[in-house]
N, C-alpha and C positions, 0 to 999 in steps of 0.2 A: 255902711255894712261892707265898705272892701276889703275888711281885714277878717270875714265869714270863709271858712274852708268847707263848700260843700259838696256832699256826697250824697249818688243816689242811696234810698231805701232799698235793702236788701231785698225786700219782698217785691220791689217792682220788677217788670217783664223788661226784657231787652226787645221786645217788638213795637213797640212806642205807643202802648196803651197805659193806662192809669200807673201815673210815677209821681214820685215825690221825692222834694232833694232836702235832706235835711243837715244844717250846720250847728255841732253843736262845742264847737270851740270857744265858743265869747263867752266873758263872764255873767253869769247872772241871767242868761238867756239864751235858746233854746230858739233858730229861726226854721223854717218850714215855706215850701214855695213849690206849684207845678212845676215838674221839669219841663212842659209842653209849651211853656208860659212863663219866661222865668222874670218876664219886664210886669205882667200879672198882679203883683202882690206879695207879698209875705207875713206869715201868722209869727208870732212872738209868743212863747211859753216861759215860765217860770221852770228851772230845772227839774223840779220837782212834780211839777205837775205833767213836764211831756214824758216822765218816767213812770207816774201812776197813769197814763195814756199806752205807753207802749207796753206796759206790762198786763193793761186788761184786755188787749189786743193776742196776746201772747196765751193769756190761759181762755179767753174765746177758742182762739185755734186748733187748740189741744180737746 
């Protein structure tokens, strides 16, 4: 995965509580990982699916 270009989530706080870094540059997937914990773990999404994710997060909010 060194070729993943990751970025914090916008909705995380810049005082180092609940953050997530998500890269979504590779083809065919979609990676996800604590930023507190970045040696942790990482979740794998099909494109599609971490877009029907972020988008039922989006009209929660609303």
């Amino acid at each position: 995965m060194t070729d993943a270009r990751w970025r914090t989530a916008s909705r995380s706080s810049n005082n180092g509580g609940d953050c997530v870094e998500v890269a979504d540059n590779l083809p065919g997937r979609v990676l996800v990982r604590d930023s507190k914990d970045r040696d942790g773990g990482t979740l794998v999404f099909a494109p599609a699916a971490w877009a029907s994710f972020v988008g039922a997060v989006r009209q929660a909010a609303h």
